[in-house]
RODOPA-549472 format. One line per 3 residues: their letters; for each residue y, z, x of N, C-alpha, C. Coordinates in steps of 0.2 Angstrom, whole numbers, padded with zeros to 4 digits, always signed. Atoms other than C-alpha are relative to their C-alpha. Layout:
<nodes>
a) Y/Z/X/Y/Z/X/Y/Z/X  ...
</nodes>
This chain:
<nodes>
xxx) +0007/-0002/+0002/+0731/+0624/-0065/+0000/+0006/-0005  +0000/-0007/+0002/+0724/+0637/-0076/+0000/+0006/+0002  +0001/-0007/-0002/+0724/+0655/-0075/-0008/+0001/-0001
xxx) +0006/-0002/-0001/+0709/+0661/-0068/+0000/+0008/+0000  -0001/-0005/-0001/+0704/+0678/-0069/-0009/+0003/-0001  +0006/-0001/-0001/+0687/+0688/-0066/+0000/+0004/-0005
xxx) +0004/+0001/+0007/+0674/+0693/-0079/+0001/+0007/-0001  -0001/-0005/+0000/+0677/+0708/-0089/-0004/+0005/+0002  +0005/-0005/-0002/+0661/+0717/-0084/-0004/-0002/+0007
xxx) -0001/-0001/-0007/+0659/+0721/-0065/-0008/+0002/+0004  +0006/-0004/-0004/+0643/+0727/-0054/+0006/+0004/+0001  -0003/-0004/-0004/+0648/+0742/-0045/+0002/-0001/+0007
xxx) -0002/+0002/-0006/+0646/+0736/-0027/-0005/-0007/+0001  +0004/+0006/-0002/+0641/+0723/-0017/+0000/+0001/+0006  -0001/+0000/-0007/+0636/+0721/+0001/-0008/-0007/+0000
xxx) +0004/+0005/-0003/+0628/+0706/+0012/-0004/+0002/+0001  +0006/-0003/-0002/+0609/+0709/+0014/+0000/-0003/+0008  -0001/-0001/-0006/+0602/+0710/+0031/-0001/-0008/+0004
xxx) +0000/+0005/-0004/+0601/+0692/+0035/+0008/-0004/-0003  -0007/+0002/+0000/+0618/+0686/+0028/+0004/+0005/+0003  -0002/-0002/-0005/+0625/+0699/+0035/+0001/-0001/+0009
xxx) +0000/+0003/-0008/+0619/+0692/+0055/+0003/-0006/-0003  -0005/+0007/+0002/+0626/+0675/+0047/+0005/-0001/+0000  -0008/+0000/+0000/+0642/+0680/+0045/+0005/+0006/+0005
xxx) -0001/-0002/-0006/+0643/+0691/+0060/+0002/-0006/+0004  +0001/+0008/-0006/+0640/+0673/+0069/+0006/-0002/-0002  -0005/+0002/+0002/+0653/+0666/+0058/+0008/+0001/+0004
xxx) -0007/-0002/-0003/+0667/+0677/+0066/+0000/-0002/+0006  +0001/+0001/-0010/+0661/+0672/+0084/+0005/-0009/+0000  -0005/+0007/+0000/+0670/+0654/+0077/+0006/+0000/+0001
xxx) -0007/-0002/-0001/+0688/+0660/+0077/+0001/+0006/+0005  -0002/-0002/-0004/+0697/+0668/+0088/+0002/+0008/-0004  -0001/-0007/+0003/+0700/+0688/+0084/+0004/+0002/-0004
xxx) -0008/-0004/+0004/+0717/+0689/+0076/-0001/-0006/-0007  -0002/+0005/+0003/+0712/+0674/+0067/-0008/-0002/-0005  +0008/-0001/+0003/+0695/+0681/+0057/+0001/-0004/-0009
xxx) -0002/+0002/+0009/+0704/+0677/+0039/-0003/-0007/-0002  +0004/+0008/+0000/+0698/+0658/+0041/-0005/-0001/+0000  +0010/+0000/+0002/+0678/+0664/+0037/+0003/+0001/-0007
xxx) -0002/+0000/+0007/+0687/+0668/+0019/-0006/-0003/-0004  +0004/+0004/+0004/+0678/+0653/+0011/-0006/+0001/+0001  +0007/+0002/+0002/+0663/+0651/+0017/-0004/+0008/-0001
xxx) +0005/-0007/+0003/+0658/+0672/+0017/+0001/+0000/-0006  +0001/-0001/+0007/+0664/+0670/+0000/-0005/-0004/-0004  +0005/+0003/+0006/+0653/+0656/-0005/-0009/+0003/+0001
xxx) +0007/-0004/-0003/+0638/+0665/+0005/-0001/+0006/-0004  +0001/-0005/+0002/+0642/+0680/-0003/+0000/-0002/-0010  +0002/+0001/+0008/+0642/+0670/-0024/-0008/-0003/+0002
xxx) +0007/+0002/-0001/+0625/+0663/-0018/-0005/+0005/-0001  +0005/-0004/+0001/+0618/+0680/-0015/+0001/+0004/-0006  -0002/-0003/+0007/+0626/+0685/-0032/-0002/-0002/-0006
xxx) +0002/+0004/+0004/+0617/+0674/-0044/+0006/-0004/-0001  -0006/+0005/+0001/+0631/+0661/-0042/+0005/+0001/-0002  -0007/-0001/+0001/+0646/+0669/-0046/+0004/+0006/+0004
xxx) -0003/-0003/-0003/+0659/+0679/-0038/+0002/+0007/-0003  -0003/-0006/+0007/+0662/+0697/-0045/+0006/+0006/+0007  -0005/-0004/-0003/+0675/+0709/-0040/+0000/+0003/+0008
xxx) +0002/-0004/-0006/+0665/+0721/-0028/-0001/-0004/+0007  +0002/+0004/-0003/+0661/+0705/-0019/+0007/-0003/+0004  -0006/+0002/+0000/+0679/+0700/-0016/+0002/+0008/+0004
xxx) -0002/-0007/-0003/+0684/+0720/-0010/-0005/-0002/+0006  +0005/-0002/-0004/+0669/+0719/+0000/+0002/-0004/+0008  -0002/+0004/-0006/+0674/+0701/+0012/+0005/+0003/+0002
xxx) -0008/-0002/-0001/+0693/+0708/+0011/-0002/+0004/+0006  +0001/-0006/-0004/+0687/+0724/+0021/-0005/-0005/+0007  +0004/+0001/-0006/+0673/+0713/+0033/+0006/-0004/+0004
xxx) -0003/+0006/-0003/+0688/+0700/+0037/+0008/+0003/+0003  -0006/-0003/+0001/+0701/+0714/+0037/+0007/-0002/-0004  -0005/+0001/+0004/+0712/+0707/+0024/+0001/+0005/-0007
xxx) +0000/-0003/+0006/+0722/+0712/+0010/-0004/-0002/-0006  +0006/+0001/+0005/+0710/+0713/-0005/+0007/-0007/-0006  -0003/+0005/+0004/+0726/+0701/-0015/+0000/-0007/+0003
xxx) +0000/+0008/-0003/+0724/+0688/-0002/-0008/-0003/-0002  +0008/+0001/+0003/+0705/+0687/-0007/-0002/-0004/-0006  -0001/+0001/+0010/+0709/+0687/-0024/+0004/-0006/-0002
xxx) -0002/+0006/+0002/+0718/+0672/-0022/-0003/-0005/+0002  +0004/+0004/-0002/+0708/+0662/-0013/-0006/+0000/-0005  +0009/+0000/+0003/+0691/+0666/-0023/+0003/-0004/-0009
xxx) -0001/+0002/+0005/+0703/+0663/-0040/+0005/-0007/+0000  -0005/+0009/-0002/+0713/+0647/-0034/-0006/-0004/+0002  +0005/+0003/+0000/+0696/+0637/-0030/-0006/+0002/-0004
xxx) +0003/+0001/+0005/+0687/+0631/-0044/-0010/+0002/+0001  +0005/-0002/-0005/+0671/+0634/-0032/-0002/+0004/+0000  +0003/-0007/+0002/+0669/+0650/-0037/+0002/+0001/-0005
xxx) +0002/-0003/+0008/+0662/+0656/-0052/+0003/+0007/-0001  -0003/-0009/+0003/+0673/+0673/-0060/-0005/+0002/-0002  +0002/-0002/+0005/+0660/+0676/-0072/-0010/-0003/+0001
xxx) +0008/+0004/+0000/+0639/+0674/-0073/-0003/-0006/-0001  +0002/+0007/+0001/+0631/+0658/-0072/-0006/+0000/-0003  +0008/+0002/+0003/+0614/+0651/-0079/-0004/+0000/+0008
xxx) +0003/+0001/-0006/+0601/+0650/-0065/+0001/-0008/+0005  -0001/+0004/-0001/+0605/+0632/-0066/+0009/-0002/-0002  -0008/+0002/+0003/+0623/+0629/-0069/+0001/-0008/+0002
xxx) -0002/+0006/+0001/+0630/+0613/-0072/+0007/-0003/-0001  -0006/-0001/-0001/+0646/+0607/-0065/+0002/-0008/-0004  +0000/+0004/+0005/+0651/+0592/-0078/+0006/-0005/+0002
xxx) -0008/+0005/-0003/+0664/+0577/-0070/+0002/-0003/-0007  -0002/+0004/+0006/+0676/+0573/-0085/+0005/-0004/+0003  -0006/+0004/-0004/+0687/+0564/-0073/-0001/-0010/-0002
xxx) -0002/+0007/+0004/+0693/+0545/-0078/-0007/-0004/+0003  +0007/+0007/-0001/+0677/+0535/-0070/-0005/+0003/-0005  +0006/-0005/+0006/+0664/+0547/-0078/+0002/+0000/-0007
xxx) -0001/+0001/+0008/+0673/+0547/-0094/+0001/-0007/-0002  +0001/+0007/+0001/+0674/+0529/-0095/-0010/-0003/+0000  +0008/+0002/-0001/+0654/+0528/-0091/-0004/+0004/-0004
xxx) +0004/-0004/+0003/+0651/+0541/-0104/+0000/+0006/+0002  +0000/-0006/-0004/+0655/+0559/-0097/-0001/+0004/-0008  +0002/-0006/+0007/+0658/+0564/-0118/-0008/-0002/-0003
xxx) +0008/-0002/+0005/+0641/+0559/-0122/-0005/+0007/+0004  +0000/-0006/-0003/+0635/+0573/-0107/+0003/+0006/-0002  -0004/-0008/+0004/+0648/+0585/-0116/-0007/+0002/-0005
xxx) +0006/+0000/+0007/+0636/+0583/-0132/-0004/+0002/+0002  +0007/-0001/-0001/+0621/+0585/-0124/+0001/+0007/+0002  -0004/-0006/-0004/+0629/+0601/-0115/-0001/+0006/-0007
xxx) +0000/-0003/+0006/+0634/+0607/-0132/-0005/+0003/-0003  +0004/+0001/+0002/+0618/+0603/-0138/-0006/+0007/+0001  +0006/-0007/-0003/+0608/+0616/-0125/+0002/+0005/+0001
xxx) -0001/-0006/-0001/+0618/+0627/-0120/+0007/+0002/-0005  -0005/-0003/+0004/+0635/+0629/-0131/+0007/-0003/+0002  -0005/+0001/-0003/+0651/+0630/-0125/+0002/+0001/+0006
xxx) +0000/-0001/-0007/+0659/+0630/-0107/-0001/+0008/+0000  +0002/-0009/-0002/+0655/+0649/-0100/-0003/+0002/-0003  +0006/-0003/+0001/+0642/+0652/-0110/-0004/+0000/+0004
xxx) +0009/-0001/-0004/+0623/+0657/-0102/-0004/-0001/-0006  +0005/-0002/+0003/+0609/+0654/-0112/-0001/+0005/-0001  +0002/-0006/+0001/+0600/+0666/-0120/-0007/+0003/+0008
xxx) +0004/-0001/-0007/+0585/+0664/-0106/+0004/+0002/+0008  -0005/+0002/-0004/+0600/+0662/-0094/-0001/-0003/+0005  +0000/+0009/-0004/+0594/+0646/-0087/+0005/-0004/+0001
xxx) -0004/+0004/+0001/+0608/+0636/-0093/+0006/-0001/+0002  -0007/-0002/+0005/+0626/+0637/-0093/+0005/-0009/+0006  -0003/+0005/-0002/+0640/+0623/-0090/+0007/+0001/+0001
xxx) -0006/+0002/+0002/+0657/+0617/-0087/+0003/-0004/+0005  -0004/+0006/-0003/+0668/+0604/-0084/+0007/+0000/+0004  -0002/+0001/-0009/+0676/+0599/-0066/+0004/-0008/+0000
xxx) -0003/+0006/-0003/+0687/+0587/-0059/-0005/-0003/+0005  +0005/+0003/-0003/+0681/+0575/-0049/-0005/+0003/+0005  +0005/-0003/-0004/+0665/+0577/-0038/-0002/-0005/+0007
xxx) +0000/+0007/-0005/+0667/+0560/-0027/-0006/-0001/-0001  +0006/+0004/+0000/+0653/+0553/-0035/+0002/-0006/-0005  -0005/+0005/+0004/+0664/+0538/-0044/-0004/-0003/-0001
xxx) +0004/+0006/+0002/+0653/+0525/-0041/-0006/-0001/-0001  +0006/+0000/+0006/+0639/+0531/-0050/+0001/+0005/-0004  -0002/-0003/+0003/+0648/+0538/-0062/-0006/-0002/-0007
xxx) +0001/-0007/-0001/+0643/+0548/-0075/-0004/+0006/+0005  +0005/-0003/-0003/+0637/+0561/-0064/+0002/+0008/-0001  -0002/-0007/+0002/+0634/+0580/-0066/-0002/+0004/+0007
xxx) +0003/-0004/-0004/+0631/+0594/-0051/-0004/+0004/-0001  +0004/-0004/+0001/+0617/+0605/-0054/-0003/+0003/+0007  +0000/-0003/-0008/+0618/+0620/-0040/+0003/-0005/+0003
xxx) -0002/+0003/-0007/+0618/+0610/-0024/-0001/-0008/+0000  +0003/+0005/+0000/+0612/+0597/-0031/+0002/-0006/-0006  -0002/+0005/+0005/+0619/+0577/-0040/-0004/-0001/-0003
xxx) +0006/+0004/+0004/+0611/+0570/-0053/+0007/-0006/-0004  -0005/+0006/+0002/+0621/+0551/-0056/-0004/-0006/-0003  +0000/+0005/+0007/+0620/+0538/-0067/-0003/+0000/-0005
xxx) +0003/-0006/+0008/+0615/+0549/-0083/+0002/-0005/-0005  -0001/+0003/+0007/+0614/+0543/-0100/-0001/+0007/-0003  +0001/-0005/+0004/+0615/+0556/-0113/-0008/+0000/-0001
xxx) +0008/-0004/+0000/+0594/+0553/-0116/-0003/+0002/+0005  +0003/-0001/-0005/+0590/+0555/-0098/+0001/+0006/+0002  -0002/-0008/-0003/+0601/+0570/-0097/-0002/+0005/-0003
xxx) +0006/-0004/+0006/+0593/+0576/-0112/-0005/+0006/+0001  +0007/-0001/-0005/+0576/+0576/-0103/+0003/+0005/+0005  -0002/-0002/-0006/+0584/+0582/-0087/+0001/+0008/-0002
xxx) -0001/-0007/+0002/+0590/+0600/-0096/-0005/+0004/-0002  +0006/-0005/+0005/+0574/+0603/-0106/-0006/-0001/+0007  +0005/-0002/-0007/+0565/+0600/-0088/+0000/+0005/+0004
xxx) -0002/-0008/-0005/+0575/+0613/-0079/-0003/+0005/-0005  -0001/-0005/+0005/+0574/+0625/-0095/-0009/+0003/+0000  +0010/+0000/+0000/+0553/+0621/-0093/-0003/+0004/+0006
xxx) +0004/-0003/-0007/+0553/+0625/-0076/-0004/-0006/+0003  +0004/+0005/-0002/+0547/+0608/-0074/+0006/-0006/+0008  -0005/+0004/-0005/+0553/+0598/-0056/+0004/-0008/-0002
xxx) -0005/+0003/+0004/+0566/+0587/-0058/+0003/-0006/+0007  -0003/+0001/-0004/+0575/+0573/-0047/+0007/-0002/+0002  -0008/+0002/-0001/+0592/+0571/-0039/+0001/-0006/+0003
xxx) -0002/+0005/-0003/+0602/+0559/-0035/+0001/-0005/-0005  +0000/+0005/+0008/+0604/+0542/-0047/-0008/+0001/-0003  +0007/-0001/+0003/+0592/+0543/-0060/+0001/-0008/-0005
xxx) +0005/+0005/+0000/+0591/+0525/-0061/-0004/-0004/+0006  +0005/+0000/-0006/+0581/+0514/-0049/+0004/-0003/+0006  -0004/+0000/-0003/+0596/+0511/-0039/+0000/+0001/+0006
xxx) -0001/-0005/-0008/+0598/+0517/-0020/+0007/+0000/+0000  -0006/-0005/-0003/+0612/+0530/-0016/+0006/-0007/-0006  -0005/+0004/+0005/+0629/+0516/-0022/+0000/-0006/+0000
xxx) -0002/+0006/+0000/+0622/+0500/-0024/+0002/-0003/-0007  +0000/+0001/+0008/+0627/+0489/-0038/-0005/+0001/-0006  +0004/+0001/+0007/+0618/+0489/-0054/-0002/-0006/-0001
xxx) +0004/+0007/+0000/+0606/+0473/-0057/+0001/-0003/+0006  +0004/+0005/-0007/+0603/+0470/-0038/+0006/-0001/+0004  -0005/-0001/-0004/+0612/+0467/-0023/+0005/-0009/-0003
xxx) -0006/+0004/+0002/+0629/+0456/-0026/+0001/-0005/+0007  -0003/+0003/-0005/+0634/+0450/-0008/-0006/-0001/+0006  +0003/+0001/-0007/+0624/+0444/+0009/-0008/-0001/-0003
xxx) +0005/+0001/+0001/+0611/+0438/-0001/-0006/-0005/+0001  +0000/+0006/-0005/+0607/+0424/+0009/-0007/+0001/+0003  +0007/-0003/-0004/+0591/+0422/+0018/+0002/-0001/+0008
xxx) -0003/-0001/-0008/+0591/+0428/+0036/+0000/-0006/+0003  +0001/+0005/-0006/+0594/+0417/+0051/-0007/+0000/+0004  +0009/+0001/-0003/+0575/+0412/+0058/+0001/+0000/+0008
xxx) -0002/+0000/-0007/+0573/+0420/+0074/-0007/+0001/+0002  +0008/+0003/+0000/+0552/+0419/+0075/-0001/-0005/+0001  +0002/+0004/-0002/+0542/+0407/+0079/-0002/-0004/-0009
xxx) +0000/+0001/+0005/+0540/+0395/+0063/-0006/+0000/-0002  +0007/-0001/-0002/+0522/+0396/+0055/-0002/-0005/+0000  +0002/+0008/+0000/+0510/+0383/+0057/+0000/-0007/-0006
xxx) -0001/+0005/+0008/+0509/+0368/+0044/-0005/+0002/-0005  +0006/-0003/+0003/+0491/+0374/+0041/+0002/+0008/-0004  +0001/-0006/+0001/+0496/+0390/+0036/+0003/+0001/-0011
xxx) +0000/+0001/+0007/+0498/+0393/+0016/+0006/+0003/-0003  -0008/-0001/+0002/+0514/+0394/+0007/+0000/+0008/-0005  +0002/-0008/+0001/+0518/+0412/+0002/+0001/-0003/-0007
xxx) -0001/+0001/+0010/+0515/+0413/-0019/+0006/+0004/-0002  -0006/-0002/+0004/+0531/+0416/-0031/-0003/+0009/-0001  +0001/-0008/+0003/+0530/+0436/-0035/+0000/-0002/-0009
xxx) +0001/-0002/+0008/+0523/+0439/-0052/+0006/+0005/-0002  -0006/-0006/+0005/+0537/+0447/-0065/-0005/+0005/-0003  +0003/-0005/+0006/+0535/+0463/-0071/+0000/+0002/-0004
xxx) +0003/+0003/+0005/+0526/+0466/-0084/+0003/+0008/-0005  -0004/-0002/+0006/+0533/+0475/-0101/-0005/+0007/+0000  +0003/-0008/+0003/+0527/+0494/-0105/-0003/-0002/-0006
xxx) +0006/+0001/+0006/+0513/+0492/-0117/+0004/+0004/-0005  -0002/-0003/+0006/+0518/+0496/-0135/+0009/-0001/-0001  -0007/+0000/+0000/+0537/+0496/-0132/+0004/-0007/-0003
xxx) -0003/+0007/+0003/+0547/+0483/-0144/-0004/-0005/+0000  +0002/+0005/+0001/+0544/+0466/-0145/+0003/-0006/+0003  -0002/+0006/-0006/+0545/+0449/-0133/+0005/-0006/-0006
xxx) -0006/+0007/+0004/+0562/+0438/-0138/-0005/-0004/+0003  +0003/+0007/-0001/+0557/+0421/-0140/+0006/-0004/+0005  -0003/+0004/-0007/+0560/+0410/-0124/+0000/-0007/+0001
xxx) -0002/+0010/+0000/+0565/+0391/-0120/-0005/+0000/+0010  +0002/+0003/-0006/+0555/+0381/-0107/+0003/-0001/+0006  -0004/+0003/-0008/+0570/+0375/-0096/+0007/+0001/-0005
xxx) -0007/-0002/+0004/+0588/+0378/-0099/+0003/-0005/-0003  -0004/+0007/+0003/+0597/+0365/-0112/+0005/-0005/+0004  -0005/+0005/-0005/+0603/+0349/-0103/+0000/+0003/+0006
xxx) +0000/+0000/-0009/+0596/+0355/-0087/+0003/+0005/+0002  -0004/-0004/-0004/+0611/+0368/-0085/+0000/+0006/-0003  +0001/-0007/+0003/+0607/+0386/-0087/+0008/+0003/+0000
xxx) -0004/-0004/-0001/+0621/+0397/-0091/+0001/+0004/+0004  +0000/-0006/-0008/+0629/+0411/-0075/+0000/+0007/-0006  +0001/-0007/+0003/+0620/+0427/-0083/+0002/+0004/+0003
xxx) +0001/-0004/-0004/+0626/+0436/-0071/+0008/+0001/-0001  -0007/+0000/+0003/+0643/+0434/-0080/-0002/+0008/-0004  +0000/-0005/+0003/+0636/+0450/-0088/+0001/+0004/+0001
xxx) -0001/-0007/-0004/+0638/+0466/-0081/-0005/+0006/+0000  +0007/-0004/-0001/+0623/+0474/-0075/-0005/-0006/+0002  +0005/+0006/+0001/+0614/+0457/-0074/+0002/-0004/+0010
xxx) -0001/+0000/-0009/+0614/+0453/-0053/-0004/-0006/-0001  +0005/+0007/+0000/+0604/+0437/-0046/-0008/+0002/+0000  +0007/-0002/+0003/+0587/+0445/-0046/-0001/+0003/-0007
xxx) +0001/+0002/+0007/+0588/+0449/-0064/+0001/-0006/-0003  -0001/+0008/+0003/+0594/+0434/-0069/-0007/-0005/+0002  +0006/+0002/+0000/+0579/+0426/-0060/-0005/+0003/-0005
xxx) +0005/-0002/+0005/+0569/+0437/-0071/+0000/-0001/-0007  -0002/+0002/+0008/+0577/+0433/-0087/-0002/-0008/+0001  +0004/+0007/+0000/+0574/+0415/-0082/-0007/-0002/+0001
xxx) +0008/+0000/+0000/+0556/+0417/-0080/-0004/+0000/-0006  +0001/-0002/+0006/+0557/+0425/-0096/+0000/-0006/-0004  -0002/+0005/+0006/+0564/+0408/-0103/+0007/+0004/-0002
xxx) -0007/-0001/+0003/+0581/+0416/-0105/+0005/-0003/+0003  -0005/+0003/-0005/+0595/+0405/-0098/+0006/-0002/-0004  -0006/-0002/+0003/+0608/+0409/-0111/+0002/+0004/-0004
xxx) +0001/-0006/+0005/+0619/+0420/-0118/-0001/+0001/-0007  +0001/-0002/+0004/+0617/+0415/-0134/-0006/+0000/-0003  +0005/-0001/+0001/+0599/+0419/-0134/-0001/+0008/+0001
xxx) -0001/-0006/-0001/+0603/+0436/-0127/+0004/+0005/-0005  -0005/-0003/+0007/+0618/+0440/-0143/-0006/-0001/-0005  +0005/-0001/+0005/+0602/+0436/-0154/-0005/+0008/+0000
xxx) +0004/-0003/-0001/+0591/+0449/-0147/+0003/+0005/-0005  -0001/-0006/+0004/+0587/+0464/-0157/-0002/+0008/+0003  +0000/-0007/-0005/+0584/+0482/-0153/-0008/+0000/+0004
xxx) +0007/+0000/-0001/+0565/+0479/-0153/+0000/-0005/+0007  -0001/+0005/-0005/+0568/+0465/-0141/+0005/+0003/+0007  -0002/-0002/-0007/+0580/+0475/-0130/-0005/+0003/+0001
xxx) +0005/-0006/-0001/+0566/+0489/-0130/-0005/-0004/+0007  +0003/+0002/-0005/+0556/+0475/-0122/+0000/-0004/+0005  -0002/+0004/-0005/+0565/+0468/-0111/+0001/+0005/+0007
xxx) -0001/-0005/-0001/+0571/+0483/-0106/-0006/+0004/+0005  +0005/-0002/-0005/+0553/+0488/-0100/+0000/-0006/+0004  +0002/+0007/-0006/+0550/+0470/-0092/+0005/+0000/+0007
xxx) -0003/-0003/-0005/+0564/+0475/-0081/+0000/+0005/+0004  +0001/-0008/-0002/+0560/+0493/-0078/+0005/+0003/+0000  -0004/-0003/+0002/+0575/+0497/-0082/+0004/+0003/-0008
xxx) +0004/-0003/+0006/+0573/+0510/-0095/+0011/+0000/-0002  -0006/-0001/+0002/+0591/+0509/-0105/+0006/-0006/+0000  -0007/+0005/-0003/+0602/+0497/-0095/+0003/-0005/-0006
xxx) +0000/+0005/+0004/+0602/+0484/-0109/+0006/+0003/-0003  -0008/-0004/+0006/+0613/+0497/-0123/+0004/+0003/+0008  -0005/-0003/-0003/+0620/+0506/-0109/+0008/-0004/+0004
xxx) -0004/+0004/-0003/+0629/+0491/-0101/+0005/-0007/-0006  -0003/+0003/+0006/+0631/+0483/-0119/-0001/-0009/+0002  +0000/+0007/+0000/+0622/+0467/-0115/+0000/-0005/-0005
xxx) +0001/+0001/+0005/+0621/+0462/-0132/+0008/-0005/-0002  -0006/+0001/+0003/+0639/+0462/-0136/+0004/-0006/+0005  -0003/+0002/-0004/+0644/+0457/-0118/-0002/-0008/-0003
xxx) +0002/+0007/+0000/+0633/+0440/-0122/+0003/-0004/-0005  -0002/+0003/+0007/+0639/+0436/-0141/+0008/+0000/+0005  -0008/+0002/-0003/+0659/+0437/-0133/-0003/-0008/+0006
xxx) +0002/+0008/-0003/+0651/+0422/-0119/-0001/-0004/-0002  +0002/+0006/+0004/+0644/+0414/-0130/+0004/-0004/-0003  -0003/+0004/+0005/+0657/+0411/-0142/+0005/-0003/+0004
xxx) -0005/+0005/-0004/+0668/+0403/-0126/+0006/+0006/+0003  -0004/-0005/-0001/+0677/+0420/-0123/-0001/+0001/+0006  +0001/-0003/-0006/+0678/+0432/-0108/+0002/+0008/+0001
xxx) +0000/-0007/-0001/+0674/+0452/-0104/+0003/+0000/+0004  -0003/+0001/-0004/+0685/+0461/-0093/-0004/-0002/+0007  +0004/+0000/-0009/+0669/+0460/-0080/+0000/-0006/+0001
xxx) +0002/+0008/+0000/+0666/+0439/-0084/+0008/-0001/+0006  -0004/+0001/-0002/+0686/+0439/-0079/+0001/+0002/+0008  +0002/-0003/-0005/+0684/+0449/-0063/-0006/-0003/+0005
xxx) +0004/+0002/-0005/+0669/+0441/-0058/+0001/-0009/+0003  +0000/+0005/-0001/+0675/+0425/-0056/+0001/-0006/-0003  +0001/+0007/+0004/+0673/+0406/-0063/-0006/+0001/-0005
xxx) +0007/+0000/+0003/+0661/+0404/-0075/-0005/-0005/-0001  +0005/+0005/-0001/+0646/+0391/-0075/-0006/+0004/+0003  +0006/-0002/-0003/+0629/+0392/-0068/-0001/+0000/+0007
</nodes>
């Protein structure tokens, strides 16, 4: 790994205020007496918390002396995990996964945005809101890209959502974590994949008289946003294409692109940007379309080819 080393300019002292202090009093009541060196980590990360997020020198002398260690043993722990900051951070810091899944989902378009607010790694802004840098993984793979902010994920970024995400912190305005599409925690993308089966009927069945439940209405397009591709009645020759050869496109989308009159891909390879716009609302998924390249994915289908997703997912048909 690299050489780590702490920031040229220091506080003079540091000491736990009077509640982190009883905190890590308790701390030591975990281990055994001769065996106090083993609160290390965590008095270090309680002591970069109470320091505006970075670890400084005095800070490092100060646990040495409560944990009775040598001050180079400290120093190696606090500069061998990345975990702690040598140097000042932004109020909001941003710890950036350049690791193969996130670069593969777009981690350099995050760098750019990055660039864009605040500069380069270890900078602070001017305000000292901001500052960033880029981390090995953060085991959040499968909603890659994702970046840590403080204590807190924010997954499945696009460079414009991350965009907004920055210039919201910097506003002061609230913000949410976690996937920032409408996703829950690590499910697939366009809906669930497996068990999608209807349950086993263990109620009583309803009576005959009773009214059959109505189709759910599709939802309906962002007013203003792009413009409605032109859609077919019934799929040619009866046999719709499997859109779900696409990637991002699940069986609940597919229902809704067939509702649309969509039930191939080479009506999908036609669409234009104005047409993803609106499609893109009538799904509610603001992006998905460019993000997952269904454009491109669809003109390869069409032409009788296969993506590496089409080959992974299986046979093709409908």
């Amino acid at each position: 790994m690299s050489v780590r080393r702490l920031d040229a300019v220091q506080p003079k002292t540091f000491r736990f205020n009077a509640d982190n202090l009883k905190w890590a009093r308790a701390q030591l009541k975990k281990y055994p007496k001769d065996r106090k060196a083993s609160a290390v980590i965590p008095l270090l990360w309680r002591a970069q918390e109470q320091n505006a997020g970075w670890t400084s020198e005095p800070a490092i002398r100060y646990i040495a002396d409560f944990l009775d260690m040598a001050y180079i043993r400290v120093y190696e722990v606090a500069t061998f995990y990345t975990m702690f900051n040598l140097s000042p951070v932004g109020e909001h810091h941003v710890q950036l996964c350049g690791t193969t899944p996130c670069w593969l989902r777009g981690a350099d378009d995050l760098k750019a945005v990055c660039r864009k607010h605040i500069g380069e790694q270890g900078h602070v802004t001017g305000d000292g809101k901001l500052s960033w840098v880029e981390v090995e993984c953060l085991g959040a793979c499968v909603n890659a890209p994702m970046v840590q902010i403080n204590k807190d994920y924010f997954e499945d970024l696009d460079a414009e959502g991350f965009d907004k995400l920055l210039d919201d912190l910097r506003a002061g305005r609230k913000v949410k974590p976690g996937p920032q599409t409408d996703r829950q925690a690590s499910a697939p993308l366009g809906g669930a994949l497996t068990l999608t089966g209807d349950a086993p009927v263990t109620a009583k069945p309803a009576k005959a008289t009773a009214k059959p439940a109505g189709k759910a209405a599709a939802p309906k397009a962002v007013a203003g946003e792009g413009k409605k591709p032109g859609g077919l009645k019934a799929a040619r020759g009866g046999k719709a294409d499997n859109l779900r050869l696409i990637s991002g496109v699940g069986p609940k989308i597919e229902g809704l692109l067939n509702e649309l009159g969509v039930f191939h891909f080479d009506q999908i390879s036609k669409w234009t940007a104005d047409n993803a716009a609106w499609v893109d609302g009538y799904l509610k998924f603001k992006g998905r379309i460019g993000r997952e390249d269904w454009i491109s994915q669809a003109r390869t289908l069409a032409a009788g080819g296969e993506t590496e997703f089409s080959k992974r997912s299986g046979k093709r048909g409908g």
